[in-house]
N, CA, C and O atoms as a GROMACS GRO file, in nm:
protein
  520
    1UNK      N    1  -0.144  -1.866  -0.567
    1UNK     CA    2  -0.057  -1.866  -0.684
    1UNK      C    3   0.084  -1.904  -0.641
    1UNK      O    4   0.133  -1.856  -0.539
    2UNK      N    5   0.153  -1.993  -0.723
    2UNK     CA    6   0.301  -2.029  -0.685
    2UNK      C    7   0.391  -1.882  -0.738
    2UNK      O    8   0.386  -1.807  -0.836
    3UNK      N    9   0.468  -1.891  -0.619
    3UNK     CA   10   0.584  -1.805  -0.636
    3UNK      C   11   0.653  -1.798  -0.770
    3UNK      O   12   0.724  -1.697  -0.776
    4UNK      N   13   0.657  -1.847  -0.844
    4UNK     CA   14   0.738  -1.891  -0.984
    4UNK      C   15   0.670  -1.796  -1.041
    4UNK      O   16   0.716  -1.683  -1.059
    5UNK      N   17   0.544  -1.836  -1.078
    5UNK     CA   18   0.411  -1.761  -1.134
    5UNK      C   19   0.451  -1.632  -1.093
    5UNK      O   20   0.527  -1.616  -1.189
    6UNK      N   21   0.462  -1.534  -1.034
    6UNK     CA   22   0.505  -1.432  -0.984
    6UNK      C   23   0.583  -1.317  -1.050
    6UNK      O   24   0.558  -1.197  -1.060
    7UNK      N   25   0.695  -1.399  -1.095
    7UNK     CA   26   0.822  -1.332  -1.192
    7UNK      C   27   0.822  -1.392  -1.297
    7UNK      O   28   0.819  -1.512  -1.322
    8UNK      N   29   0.827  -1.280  -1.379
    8UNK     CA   30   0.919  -1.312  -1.536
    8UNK      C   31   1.111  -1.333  -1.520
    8UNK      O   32   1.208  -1.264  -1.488
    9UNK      N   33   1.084  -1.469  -1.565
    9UNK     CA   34   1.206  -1.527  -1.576
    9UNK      C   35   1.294  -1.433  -1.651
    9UNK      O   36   1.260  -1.379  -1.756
   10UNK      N   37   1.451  -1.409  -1.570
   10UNK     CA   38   1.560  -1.357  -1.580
   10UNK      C   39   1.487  -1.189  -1.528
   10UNK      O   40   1.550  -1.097  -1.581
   11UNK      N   41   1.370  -1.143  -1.438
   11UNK     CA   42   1.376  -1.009  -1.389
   11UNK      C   43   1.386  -1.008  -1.256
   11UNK      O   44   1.374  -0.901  -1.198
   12UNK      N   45   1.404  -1.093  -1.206
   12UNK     CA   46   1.475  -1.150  -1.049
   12UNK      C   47   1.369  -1.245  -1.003
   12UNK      O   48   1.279  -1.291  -1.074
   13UNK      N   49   1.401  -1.279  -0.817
   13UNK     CA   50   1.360  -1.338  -0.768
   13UNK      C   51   1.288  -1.263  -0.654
   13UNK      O   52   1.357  -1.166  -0.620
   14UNK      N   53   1.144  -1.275  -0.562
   14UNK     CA   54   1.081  -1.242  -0.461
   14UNK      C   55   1.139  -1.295  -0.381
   14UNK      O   56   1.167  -1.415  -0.376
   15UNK      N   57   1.177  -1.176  -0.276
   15UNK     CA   58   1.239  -1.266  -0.182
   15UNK      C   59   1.152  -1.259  -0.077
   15UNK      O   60   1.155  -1.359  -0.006
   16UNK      N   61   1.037  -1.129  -0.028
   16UNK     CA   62   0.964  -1.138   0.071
   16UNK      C   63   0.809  -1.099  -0.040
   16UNK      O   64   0.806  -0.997  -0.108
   17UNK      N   65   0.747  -1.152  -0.040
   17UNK     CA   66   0.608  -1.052  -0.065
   17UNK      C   67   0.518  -1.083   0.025
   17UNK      O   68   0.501  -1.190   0.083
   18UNK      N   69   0.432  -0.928   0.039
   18UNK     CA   70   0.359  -0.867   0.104
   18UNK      C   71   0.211  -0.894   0.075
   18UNK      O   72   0.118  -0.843   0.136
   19UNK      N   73   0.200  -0.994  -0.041
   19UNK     CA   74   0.076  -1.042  -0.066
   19UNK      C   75   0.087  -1.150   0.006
   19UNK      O   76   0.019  -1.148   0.109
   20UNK      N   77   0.172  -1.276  -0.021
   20UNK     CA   78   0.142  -1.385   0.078
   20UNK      C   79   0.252  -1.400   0.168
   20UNK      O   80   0.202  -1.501   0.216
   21UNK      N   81   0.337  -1.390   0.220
   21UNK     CA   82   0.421  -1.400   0.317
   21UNK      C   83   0.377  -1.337   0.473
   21UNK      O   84   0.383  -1.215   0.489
   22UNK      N   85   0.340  -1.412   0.569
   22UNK     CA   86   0.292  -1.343   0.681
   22UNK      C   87   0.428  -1.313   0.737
   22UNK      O   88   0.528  -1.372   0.696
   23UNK      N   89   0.432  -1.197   0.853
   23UNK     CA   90   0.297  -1.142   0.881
   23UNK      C   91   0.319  -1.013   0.771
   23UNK      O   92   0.236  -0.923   0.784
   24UNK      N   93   0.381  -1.001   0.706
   24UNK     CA   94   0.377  -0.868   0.605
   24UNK      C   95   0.213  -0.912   0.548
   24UNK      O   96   0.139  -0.817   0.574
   25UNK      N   97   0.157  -0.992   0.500
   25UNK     CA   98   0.055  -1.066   0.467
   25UNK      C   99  -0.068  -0.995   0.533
   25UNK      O  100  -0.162  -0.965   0.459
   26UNK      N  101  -0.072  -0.974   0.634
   26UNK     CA  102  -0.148  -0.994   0.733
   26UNK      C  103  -0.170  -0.830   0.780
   26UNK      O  104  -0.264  -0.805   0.855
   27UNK      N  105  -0.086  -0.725   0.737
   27UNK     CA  106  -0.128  -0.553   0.713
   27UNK      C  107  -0.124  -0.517   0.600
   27UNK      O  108  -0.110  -0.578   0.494
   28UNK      N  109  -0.147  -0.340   0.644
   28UNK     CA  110  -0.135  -0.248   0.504
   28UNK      C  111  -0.010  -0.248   0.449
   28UNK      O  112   0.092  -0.221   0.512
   29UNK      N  113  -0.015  -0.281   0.317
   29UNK     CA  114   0.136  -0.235   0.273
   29UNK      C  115   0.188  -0.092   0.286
   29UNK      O  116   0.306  -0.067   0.310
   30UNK      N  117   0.063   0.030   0.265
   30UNK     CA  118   0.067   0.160   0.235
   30UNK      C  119  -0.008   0.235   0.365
   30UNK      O  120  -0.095   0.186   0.438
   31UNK      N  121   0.051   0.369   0.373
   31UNK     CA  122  -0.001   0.434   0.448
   31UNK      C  123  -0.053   0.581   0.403
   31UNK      O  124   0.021   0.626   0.316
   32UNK      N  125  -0.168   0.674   0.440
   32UNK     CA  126  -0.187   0.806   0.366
   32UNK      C  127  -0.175   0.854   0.498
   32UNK      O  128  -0.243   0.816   0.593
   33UNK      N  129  -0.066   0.956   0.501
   33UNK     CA  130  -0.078   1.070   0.620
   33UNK      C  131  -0.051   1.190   0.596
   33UNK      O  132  -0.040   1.236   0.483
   34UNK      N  133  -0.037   1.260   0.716
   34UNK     CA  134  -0.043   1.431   0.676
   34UNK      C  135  -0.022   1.484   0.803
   34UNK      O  136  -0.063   1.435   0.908
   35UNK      N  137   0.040   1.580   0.792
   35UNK     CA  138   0.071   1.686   0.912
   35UNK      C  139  -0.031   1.721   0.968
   35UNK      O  140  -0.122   1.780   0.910
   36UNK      N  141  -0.034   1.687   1.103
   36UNK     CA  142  -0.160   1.767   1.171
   36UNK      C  143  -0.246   1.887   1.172
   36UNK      O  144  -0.365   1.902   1.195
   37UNK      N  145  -0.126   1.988   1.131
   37UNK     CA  146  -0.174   2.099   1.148
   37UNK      C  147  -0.211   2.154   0.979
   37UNK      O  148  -0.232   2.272   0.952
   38UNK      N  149  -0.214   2.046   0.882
   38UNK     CA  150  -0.258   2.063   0.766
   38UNK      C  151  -0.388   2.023   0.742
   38UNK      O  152  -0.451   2.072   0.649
   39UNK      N  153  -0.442   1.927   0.828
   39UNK     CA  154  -0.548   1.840   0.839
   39UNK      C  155  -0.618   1.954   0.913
   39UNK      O  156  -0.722   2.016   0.891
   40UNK      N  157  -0.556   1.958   0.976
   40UNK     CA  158  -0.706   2.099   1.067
   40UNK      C  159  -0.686   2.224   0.950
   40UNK      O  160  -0.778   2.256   0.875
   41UNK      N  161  -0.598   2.266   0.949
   41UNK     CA  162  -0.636   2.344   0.854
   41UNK      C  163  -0.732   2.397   0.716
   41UNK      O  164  -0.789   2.500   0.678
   42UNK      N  165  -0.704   2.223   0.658
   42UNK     CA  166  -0.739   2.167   0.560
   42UNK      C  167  -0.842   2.060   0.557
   42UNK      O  168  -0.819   1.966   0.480
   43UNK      N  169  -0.968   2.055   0.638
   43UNK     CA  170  -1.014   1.951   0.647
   43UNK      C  171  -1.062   1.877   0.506
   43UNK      O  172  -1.049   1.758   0.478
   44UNK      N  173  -1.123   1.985   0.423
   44UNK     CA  174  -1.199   1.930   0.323
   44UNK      C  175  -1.111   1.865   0.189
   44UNK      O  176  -1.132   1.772   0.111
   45UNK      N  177  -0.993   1.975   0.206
   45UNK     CA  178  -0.929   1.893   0.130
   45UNK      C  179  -0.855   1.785   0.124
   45UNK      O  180  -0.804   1.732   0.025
   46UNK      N  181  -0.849   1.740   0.280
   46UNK     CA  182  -0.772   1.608   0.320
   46UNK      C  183  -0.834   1.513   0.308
   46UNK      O  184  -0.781   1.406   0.280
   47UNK      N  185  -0.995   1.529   0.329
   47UNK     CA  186  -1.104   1.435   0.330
   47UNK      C  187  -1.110   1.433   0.145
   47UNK      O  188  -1.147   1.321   0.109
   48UNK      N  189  -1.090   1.507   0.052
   48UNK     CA  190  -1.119   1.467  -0.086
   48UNK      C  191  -1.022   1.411  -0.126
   48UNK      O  192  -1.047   1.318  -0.203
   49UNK      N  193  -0.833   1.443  -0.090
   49UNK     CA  194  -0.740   1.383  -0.117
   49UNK      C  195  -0.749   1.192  -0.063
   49UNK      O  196  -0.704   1.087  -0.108
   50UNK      N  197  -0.792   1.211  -0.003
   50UNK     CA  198  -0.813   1.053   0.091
   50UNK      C  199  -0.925   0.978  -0.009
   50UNK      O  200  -0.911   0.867  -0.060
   51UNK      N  201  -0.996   1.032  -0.018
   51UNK     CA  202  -1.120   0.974  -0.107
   51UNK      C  203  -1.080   0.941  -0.232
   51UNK      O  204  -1.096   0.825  -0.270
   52UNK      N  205  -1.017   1.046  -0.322
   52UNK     CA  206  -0.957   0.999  -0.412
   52UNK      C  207  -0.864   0.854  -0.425
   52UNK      O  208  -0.892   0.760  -0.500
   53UNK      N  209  -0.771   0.860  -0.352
   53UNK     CA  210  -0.676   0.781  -0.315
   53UNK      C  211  -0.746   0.616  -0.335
   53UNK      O  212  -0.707   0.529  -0.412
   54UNK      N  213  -0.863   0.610  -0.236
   54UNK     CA  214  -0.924   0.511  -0.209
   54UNK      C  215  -1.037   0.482  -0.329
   54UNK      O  216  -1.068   0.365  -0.349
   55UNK      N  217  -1.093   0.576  -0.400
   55UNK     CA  218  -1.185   0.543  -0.527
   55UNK      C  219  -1.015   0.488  -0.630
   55UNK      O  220  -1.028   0.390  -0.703
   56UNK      N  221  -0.927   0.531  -0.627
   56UNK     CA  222  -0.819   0.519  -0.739
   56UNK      C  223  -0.786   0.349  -0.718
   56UNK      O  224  -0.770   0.263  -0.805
   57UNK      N  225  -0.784   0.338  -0.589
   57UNK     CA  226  -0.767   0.159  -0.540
   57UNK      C  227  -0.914   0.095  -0.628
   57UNK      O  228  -0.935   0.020  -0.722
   58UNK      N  229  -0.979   0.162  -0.550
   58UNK     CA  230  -1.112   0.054  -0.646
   58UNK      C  231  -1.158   0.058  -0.820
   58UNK      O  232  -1.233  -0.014  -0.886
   59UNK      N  233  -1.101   0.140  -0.844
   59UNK     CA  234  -1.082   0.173  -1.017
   59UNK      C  235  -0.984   0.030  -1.060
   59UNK      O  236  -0.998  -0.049  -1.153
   60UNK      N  237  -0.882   0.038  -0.951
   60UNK     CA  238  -0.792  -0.042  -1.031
   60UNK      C  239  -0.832  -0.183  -0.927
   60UNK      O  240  -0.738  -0.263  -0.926
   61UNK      N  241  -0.906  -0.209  -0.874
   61UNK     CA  242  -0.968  -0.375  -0.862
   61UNK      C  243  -1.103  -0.360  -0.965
   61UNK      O  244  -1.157  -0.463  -1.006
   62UNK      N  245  -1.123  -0.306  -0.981
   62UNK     CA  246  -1.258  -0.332  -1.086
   62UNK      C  247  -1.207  -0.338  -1.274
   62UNK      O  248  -1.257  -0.407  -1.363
   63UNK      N  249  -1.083  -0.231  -1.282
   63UNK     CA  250  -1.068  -0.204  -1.424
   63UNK      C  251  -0.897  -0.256  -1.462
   63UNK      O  252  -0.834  -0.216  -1.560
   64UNK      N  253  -0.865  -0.315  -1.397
   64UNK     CA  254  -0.730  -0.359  -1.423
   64UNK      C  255  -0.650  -0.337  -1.571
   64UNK      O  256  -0.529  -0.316  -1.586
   65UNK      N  257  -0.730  -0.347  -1.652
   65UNK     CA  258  -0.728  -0.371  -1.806
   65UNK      C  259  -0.724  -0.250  -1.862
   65UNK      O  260  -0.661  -0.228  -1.965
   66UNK      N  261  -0.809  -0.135  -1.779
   66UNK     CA  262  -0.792   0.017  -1.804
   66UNK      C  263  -0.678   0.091  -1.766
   66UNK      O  264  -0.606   0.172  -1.824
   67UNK      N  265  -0.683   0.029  -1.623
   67UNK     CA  266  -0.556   0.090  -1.565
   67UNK      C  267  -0.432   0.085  -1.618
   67UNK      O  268  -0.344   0.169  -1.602
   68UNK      N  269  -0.426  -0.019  -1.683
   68UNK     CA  270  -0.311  -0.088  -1.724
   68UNK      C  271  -0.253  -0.003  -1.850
   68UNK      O  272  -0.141   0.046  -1.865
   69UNK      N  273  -0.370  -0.003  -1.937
   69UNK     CA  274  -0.355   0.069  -2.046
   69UNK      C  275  -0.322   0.200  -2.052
   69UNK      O  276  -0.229   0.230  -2.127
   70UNK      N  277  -0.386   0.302  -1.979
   70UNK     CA  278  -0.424   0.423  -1.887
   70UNK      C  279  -0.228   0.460  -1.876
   70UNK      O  280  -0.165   0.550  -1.932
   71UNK      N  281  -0.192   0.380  -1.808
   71UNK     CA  282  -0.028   0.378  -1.751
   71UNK      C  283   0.021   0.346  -1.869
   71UNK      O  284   0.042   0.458  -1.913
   72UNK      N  285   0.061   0.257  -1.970
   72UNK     CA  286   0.134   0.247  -2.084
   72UNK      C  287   0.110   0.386  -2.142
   72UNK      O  288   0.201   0.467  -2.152
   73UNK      N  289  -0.027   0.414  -2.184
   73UNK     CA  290  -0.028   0.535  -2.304
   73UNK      C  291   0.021   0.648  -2.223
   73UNK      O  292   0.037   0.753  -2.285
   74UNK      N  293   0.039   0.649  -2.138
   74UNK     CA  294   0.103   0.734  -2.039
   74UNK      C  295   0.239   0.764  -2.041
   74UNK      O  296   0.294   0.868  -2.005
   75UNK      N  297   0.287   0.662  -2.086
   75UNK     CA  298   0.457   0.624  -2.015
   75UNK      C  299   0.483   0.604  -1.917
   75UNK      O  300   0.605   0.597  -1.905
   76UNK      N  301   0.428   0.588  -1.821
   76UNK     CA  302   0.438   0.558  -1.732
   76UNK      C  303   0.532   0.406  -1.693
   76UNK      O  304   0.646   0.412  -1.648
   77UNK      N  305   0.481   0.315  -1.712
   77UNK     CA  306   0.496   0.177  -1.749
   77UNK      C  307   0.529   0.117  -1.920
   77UNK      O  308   0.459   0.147  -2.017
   78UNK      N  309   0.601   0.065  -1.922
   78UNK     CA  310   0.631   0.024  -2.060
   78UNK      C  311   0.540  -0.132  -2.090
   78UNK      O  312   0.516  -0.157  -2.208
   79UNK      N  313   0.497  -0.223  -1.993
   79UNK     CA  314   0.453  -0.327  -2.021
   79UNK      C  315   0.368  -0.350  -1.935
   79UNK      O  316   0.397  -0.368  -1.817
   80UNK      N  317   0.244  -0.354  -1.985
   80UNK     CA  318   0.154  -0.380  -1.956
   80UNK      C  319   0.103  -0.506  -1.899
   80UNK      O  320   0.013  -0.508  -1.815
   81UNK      N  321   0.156  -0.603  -1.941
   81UNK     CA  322   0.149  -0.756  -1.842
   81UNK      C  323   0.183  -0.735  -1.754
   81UNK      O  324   0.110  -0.798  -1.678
   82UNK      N  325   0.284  -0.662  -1.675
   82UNK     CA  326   0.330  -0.653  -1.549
   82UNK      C  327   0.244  -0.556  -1.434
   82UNK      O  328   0.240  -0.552  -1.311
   83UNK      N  329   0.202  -0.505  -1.508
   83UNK     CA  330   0.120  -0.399  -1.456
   83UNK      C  331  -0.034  -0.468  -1.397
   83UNK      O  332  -0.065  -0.483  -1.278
   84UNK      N  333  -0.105  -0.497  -1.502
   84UNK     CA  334  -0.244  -0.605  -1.497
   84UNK      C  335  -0.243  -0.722  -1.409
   84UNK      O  336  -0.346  -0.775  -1.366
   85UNK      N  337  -0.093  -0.771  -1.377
   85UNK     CA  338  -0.078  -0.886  -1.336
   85UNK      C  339  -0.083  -0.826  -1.175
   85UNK      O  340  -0.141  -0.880  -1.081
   86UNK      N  341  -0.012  -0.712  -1.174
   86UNK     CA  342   0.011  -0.651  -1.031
   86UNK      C  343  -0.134  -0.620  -0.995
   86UNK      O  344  -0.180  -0.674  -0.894
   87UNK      N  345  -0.192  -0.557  -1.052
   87UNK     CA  346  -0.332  -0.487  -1.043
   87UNK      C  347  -0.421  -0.595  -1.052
   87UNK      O  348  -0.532  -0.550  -1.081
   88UNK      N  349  -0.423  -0.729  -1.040
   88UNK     CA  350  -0.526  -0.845  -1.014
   88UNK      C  351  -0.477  -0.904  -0.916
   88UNK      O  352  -0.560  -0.944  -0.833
   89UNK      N  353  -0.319  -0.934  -0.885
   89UNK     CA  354  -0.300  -0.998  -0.733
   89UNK      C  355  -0.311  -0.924  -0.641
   89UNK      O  356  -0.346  -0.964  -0.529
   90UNK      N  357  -0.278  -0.784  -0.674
   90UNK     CA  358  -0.311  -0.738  -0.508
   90UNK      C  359  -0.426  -0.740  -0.410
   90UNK      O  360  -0.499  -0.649  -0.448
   91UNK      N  361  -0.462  -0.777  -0.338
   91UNK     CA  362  -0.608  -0.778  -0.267
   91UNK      C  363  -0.682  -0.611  -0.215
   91UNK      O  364  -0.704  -0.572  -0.101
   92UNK      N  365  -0.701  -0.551  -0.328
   92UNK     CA  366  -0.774  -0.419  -0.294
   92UNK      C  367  -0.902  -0.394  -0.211
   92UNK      O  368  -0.959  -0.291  -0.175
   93UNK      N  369  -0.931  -0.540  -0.192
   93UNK     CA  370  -1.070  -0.554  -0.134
   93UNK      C  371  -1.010  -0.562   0.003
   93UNK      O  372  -1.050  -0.467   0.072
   94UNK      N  373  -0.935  -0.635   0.062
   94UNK     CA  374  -0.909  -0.659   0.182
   94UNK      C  375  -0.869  -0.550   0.304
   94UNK      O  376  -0.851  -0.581   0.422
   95UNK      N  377  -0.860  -0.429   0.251
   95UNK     CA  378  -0.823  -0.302   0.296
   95UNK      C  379  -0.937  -0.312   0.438
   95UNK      O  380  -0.897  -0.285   0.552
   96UNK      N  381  -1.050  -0.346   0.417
   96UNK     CA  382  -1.146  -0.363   0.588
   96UNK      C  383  -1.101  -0.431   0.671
   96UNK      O  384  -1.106  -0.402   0.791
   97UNK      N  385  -1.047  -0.538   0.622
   97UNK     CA  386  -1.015  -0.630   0.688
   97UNK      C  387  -0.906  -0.596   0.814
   97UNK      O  388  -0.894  -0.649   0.925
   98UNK      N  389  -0.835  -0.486   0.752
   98UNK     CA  390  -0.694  -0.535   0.852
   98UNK      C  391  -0.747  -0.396   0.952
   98UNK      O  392  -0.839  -0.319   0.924
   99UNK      N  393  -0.659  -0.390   1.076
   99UNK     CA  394  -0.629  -0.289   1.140
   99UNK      C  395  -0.559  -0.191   1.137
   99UNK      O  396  -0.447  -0.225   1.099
  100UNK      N  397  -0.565  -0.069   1.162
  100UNK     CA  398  -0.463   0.025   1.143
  100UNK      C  399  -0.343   0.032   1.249
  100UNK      O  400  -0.221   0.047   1.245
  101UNK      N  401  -0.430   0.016   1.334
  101UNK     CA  402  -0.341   0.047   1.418
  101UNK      C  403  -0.204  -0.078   1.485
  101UNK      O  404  -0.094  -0.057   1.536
  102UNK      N  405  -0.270  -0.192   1.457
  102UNK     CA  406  -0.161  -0.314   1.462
  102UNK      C  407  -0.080  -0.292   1.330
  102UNK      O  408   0.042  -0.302   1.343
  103UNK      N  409  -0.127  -0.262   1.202
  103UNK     CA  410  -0.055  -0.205   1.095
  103UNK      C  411   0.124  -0.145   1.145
  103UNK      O  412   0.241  -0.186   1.145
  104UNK      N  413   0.027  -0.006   1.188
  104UNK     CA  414   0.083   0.101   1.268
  104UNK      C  415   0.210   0.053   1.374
  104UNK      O  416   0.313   0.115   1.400
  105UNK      N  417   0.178  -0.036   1.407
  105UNK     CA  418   0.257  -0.083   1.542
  105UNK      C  419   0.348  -0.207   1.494
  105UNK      O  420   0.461  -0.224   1.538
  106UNK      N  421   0.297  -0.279   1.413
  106UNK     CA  422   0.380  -0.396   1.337
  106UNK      C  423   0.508  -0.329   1.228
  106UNK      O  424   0.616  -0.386   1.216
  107UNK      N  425   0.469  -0.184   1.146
  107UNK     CA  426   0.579  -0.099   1.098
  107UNK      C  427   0.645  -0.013   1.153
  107UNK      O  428   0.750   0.018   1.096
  108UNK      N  429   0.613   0.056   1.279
  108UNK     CA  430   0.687   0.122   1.402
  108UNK      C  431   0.829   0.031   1.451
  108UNK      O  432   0.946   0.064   1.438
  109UNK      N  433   0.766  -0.103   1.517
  109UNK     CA  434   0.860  -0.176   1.533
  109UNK      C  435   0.960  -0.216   1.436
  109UNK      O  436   1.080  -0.190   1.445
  110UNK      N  437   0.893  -0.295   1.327
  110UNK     CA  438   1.017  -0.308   1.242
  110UNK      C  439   1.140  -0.153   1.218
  110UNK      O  440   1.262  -0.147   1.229
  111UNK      N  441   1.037  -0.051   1.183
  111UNK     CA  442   1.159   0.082   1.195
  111UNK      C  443   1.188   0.127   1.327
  111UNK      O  444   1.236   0.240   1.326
  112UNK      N  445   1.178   0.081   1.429
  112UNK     CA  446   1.264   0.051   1.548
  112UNK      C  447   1.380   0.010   1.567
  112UNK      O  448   1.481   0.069   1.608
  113UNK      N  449   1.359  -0.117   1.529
  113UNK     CA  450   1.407  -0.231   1.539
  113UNK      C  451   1.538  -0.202   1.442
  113UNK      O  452   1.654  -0.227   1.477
  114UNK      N  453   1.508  -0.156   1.340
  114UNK     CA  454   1.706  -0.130   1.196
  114UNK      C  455   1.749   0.028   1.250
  114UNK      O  456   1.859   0.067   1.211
  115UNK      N  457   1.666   0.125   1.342
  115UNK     CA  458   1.720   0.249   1.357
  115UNK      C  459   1.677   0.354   1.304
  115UNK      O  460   1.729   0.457   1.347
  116UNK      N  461   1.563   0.370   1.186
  116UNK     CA  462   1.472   0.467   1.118
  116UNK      C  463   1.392   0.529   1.218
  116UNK      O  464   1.366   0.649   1.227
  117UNK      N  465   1.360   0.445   1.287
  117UNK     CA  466   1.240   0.541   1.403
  117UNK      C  467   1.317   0.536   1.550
  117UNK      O  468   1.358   0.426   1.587
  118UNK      N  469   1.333   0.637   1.625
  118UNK     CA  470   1.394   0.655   1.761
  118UNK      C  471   1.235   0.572   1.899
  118UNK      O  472   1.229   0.474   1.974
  119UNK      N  473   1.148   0.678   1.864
  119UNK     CA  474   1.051   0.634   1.922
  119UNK      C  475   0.968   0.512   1.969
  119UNK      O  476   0.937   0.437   1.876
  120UNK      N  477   0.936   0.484   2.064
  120UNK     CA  478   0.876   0.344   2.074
  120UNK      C  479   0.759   0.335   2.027
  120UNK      O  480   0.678   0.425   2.052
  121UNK      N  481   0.718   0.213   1.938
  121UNK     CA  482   0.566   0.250   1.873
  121UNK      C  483   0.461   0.252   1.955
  121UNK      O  484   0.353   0.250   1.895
  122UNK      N  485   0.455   0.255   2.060
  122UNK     CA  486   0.326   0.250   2.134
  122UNK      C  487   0.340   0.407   2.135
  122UNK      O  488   0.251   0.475   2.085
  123UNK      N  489   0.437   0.458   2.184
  123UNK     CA  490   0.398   0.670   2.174
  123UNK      C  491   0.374   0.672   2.049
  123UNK      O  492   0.271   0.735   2.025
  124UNK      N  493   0.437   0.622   1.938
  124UNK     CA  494   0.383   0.641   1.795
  124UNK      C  495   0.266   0.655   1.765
  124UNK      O  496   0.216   0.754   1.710
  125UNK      N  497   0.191   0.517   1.813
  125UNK     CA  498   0.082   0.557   1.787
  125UNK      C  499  -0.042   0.615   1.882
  125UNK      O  500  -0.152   0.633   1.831
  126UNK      N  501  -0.021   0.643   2.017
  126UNK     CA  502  -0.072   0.760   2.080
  126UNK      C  503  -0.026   0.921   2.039
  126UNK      O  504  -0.100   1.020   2.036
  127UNK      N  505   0.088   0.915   2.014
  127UNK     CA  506   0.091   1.070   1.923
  127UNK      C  507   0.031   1.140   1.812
  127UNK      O  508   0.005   1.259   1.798
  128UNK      N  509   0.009   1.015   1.717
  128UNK     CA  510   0.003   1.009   1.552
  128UNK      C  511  -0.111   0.968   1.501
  128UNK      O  512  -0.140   0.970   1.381
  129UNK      N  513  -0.191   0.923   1.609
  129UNK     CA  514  -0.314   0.849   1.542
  129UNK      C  515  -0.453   0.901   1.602
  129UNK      O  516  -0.455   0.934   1.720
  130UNK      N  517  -0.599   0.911   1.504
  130UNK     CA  518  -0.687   0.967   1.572
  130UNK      C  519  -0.807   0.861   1.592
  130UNK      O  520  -0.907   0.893   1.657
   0.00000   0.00000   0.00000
């Protein structure tokens, strides 16, 4: 899809997206985490919170049109074209595809790199990841 296609004229301009612009392109946009010691604590409910999360992604690649609606009668969202339009370009399917852990290490660095993260991402993700 051309970039134009993208925005409604006069609500700005994309300057990076994360659908086609590599390498943002090329990981997760999103991450689900949790305190360690909540996860042991909490196994079952971390494992249903996660599940959810991930059935809620595939609701909205299968039902876009629901979702959409779902969020307006909500208030959530006031316009619904913007919403449907978001909820059909994003690639919800592609979530196998990528790695976590280059994910992991490709957003470590960038928050390295401006001063958000002290740590080097390689301990990042030997600390943080199972």
């Amino acid at each position: 899809m051309d970039r134009k296609q993208e925005i409604d004229p006069g609500v700005g301009r994309v300057l990076v997206s994360m659908r086609v612009d590599r390498p943002w392109s090329e990981h997760f946009c999103c991450f689900v985490a949790s305190q360690r010691d909540f996860v042991g604590r909490h196994p079952v409910t971390t494992k249903r919170a996660l599940r959810a999360v991930l059935k809620a992604g595939s609701v909205c690649a299968r039902e876009p049109d629901r979702v959409a609606q779902y969020l307006v009668e909500r208030k959530f969202v006031m316009r619904p074209e913007f919403v449907r339009q978001t909820l059909t370009e994003l690639p919800y399917g592609r979530w196998r595809e990528y790695s976590s852990e280059d994910t992991l290490r490709f957003s470590a660095l960038k928050l390295h790199e401006v001063g958000l993260v002290r740590t080097n991402p390689q301990k990042l993700i030997e600390q943080g990841t199972d």
